[in-house]
C-alpha angles and dihedrals in degrees: 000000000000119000123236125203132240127204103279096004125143123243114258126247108300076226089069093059115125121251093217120062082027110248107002118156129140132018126198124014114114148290091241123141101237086046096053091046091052089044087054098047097057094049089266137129148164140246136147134141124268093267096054148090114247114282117197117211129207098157130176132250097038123211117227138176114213102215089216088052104058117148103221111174130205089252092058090042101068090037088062094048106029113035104070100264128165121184116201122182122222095342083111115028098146089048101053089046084051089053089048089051096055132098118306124239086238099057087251123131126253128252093206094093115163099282102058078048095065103037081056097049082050095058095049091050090061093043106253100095118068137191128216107198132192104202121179130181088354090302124113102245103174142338149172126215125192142147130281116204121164103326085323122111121197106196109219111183143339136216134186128183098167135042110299091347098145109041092048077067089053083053091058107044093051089060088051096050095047076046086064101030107255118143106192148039128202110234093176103208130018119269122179089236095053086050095051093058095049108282124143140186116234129181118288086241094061096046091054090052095049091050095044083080103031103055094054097065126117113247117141118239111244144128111296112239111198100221102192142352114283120242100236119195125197125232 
């Protein structure tokens, strides 16, 4: 039976998730900080439409990017370098919520209604919640935004108006996360696009093993900085 949480109750047992749909629970509790950080940190999201309860995620297999182990093609390569492109971190985080909760390419409708919005923004505000943006000509073109805990980033949505957009702010973040040390992003359920640039699903067990470590790391919440541009070799 599906849990339901109550105000202040723990997540059951990732073990307890159901096999169809994948992942599924817990249902209920609330968007808090402090609720979405404890949920992260046990291998756990959410994500529901707008009509619906929340419903919490642990599904297996898990898809992971590596970090060493990034796919970056000729084609990217020079997008990153030759389309005039700029990538900023955390300078547009409501923006870039705003570009992951617009139309999909394929007509369907989006799951990143106003309250997870505002949990998100939330999140960035205290320093745990960052933004990767492609900006060209002045105009937001394409981002990413996702959760840093410890030396652990749990990738969220993605967004792309331009040619590549988004994944040249994939590129980047990558960089900046070798930069601080951390060797893995959580990418949640298999896309073809994730697994074109490297990503892989592993089982549930071995992704809760990697981020036992990883999330107890000390490293201070705050706003990203990107330092320099990132040297970026084709495959």
């Amino acid at each position: 039976m599906l849990k339901q949480l109550g105000p202040g109750e723990a997540f059951p047992p990732v073990e307890k998730a159901l096999k169809d749909p994948n992942g599924l629970l817990a249902i209920g509790g609330d968007l808090s900080s402090g609720r979405l950080l404890e949920a992260y940190r046990h291998g756990i999201f959410p994500w529901y439409a707008g009509h619906q309860p929340i419903l919490w995620w642990s599904p297996d297999p898990r898809m992971v990017l590596v970090c060493a182990e990034l796919k970056v093609s000729r084609s990217l390569a020079k997008s990153v370098r030759n389309k005039g492109y700029e990538v900023r971190i955390d300078t547009a985080f409501r923006e870039v919520l705003a570009g992951c909760s617009g139309p999909r390419d394929d007509g369907g409708g989006t799951w990143l209604g106003e309250e997870m919005r505002k949990a998100y923004f939330a999140l960035h505000r205290a320093g745990h919640a960052h933004c990767f943006e492609t900006w060209r000509k002045g105009e937001l073109v394409g981002g990413l935004y996702g959760v840093a805990l410890g030396r652990m980033f749990f990738g969220e949505s993605m967004f792309s108006r331009a040619t590549d957009a988004s994944k040249v702010a994939l590129v980047a973040l990558v960089e900046e996360l070798r930069r601080r040390a951390f060797p893995l992003i959580d990418c949640q359920v298999r896309t073809p696009l994730l697994a074109s640039l490297g990503a892989r699903e592993i089982p549930r067990r071995s992704f809760l093993r990697e981020i036992a470590a990883l999330v107890n790391y000390a490293e201070a919440p705050g706003k990203w900085t990107r330092p320099t541009e990132p040297d970026v070799p084709a495959e």
